[in-house]
N, C-alpha and C positions, 0 to 999 in steps of 0.2 A: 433696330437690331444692328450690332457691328459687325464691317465685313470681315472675313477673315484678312490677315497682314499678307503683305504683298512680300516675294520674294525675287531677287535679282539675283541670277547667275553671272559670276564672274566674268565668263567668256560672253555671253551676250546681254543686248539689251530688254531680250522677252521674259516678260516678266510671266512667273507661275503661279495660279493659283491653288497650294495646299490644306490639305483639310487638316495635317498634322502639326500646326505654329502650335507654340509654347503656349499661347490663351486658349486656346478653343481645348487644347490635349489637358487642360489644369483643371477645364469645368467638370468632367467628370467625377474629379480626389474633392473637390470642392463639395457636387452634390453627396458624395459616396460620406466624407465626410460627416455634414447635415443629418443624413438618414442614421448614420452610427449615433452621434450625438442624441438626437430625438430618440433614436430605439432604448439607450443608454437612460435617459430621465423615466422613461415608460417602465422598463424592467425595475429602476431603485422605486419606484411609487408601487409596482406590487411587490415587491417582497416587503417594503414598511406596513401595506396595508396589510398584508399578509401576516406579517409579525405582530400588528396592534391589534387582530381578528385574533391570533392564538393567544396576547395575553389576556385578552376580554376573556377568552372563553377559561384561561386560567383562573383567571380573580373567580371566575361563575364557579365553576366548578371545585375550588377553593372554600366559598362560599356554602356549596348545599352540602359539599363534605362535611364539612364543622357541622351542620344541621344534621345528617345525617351519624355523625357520632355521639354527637346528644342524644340520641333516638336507639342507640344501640338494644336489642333483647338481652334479655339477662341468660338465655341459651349461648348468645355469641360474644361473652364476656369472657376474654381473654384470646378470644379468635385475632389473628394480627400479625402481618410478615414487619418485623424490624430489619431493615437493612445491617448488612454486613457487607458492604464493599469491599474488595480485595480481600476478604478473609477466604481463608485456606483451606477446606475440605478434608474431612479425614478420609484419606485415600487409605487405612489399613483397616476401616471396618468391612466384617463380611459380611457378604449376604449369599442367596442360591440364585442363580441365575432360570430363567423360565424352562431349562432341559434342566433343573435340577444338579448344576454341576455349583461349586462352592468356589465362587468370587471371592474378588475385595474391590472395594471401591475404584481403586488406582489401576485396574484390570481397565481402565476405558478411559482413559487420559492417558496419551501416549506422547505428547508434550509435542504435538504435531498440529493435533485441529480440536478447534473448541467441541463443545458439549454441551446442547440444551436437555435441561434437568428439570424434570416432573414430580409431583408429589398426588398420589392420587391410591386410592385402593379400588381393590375390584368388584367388591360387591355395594360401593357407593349407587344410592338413586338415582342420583341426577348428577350432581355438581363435578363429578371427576368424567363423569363422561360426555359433560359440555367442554371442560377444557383439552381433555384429548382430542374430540373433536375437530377444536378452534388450533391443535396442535397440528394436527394431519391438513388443515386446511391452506393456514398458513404455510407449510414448511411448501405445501404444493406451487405457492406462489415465487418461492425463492430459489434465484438461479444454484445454488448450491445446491447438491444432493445429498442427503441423507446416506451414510454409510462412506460416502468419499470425501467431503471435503468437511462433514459433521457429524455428529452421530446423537441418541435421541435416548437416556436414562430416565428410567420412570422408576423411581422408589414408591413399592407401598407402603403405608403408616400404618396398616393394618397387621400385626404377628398375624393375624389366622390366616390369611392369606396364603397360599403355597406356590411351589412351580407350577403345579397343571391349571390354577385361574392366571397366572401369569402368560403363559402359554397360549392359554384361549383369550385373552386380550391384549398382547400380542399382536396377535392370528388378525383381531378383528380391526385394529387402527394401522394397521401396516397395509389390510387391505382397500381401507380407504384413501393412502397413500398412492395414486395412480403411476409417476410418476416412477414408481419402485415396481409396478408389475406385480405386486402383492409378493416380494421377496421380504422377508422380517432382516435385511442386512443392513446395521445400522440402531435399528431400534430392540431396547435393552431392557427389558422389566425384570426387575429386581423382588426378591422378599425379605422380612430378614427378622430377626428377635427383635423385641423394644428397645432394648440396648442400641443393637447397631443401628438402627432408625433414629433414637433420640439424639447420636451422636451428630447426626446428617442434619435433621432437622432445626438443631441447637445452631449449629454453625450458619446455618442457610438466616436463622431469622423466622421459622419457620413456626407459628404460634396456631397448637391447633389442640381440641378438646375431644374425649369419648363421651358418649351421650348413652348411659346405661339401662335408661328406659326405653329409649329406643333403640337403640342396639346400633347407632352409628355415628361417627366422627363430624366435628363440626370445624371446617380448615376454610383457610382464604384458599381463592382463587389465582392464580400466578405463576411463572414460569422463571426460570433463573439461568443464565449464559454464561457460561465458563469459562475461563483460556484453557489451553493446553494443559498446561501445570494442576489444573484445579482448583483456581483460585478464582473467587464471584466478583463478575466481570459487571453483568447490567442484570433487573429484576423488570420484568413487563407483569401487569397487573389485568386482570378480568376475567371474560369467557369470549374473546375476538381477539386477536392478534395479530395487529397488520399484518404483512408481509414484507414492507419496508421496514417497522418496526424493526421482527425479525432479522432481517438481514441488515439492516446497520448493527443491530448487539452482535450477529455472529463476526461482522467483518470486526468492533470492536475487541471481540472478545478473542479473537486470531491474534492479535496485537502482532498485526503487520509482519504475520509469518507466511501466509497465503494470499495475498492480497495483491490484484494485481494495481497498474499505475490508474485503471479509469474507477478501480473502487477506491484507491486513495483519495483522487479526487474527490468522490463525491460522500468519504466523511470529513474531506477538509469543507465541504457545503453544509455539513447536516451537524448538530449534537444533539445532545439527550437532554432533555426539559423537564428536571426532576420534581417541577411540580404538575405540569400536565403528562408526567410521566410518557413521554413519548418524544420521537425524532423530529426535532422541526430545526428552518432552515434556517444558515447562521448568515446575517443579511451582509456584514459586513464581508466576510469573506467572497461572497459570493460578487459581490462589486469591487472585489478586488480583484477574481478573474475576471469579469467583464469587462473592467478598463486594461486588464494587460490585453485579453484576446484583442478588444480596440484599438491599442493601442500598435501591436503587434500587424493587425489588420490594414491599418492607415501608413504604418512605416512602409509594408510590403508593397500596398497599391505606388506610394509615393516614388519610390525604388523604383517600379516598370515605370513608372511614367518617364522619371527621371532619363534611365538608360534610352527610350524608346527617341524621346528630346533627341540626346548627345546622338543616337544612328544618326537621323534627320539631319542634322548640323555637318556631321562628317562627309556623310552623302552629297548633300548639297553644295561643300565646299570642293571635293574634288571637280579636276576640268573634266569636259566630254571628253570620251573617246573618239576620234574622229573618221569616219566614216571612211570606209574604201569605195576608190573610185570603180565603176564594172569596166570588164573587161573590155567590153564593146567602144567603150568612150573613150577608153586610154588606144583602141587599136587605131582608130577615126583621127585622132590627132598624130599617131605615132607617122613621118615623112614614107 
């Protein structure tokens, strides 16, 4: 092991031994260094492994798709959301709102904060109240709230529907909403003639059939994020709905109206994977902050070291101060 370097003060010949020389104060930015480097190879091998897991599971899922629309029932022929990106919402159809009072679409786009948009009716079996649901679940997960920084349209596809089952469902997904104290502020069910529905559902993409034998509607599953404006921002698909999902399409669909600098960040990490339909993470970007923070990181430590050096040097170059003599010893020699 080497010893640390010897130093000589000017004014004498005793030498000091410091723990602070320019070798011993560099091993530290050395290891610190090392550890960044190694943490930096560790972080890019999972997010590649991470990214080669979500396309695997793409191509799979790619795969039993195509199997499964070969397979399609002849009850769910014509069932099918066709995307409409950026298309524009007819904000002058009306509808009644759940107190019965006489809307328009554009009554709830205020060109401020996005708009998660429902398609569901109320005396559905099953399938509209799996995704309300999976609506109230999610939205529980996302720092946003419902009614202030977004708000939550539910069009029924059903005309016989009215205000008062609008009302009473409502009542019952607002109160699964914990997070709202079971206030309905924020969330908006709509009714409306086939007209103003067809015109909604036409623009959305939104491909769904009446089934007259048995007296109910056959529709996809899916939710749709708005900007401000009214215009279709992201489409999320099933009856589960992350919550990151979520909240990446509303912070998309804000288009960086509300947004603060740390949710910037992390959709400059994330986009939309429009064949696994969902938010995954964008690798390169994300090694792009890693090597600035590193980089950023190893300037800073290098800096204190640097200035801490130049003390040392400056320190050690001035002469001593020199000692006063006591009093006693000056009185002893004084005649």
């Amino acid at each position: 092991m080497l010893a640390a370097p010897l130093l000589i003060h000017p004014s004498t010949t005793k030498t000091v031994n410091t723990p602070f020389s320019p070798r011993r104060s560099a091993r530290p930015a050395a290891l610190f260094a090392v550890v960044m480097v190694l943490f930096g190879c560790w972080a890019m091998k999972n997010v590649f492994a991470g990214d080669f897991r979500a396309v695997r599971r793409m191509a799979t899922t790619h795969e039993s798709s195509g199997a499964i629309e070969n397979a399609t029932p002849a009850e769910l022929m014509g069932v099918d959301v066709v995307e409409h990106l950026g298309g524009q919402l007819p904000l002058n159809a009306e509808f009644l709102d759940a107190d019965g009072k006489a809307v328009k679409l554009g009554d709830y786009f205020d060109g401020k904060r996005p708009t998660l948009l429902v398609f569901a009716y109320h005396t559905c079996p099953m399938l509209c109240s799996l995704v309300l649901d999976a609506v109230s679940r999610s939205v529980e997960g996302v720092a946003w709230t419902v009614g202030k920084q977004f708000d939550v349209v539910v069009v029924s596809i059903d005309p016989r529907d009215t205000p008062g089952s609008a009302a009473k469902k409502r009542a019952q997904v607002a109160q699964k909403y914990t997070r709202g104290k079971g206030s309905t502020a924020g969330w908006h069910f709509l009714v409306g003639n086939y007209a103003a529905v067809s015109k909604v559902t036409e623009t959305v993409g939104f491909q769904y059939r009446f089934d007259a034998e048995k007296q109910e509607y056959a529709h996809p599953a899916a939710i749709y994020l708005t900007t401000p404006a009214g215009k279709l921002a992201r489409y999320l698909y099933g009856i589960e709905f992350s919550p990151k999902d979520v909240t990446f399409g509303l912070y998309e669909a804000s288009e960086g109206r509300t947004l603060s600098a740390g949710e910037k960040l992390l959709m400059y990490c994330y986009h939309y994977d429009p064949k696994g339909k969902k938010y995954v993470p964008l690798a390169m970007n994300i090694m792009r902050l890693g090597g600035g923070a590193t980089a950023l990181s190893l300037g800073g430590l290098l800096a204190v070291l640097s200035l801490r050096e130049r003390r040392i040097r400056v320190k050690s170059a001035r002469p001593p101060t020199p000692k006063k003599a006591p009093k006693n010893a000056e009185e002893k020699h004084s005649p």
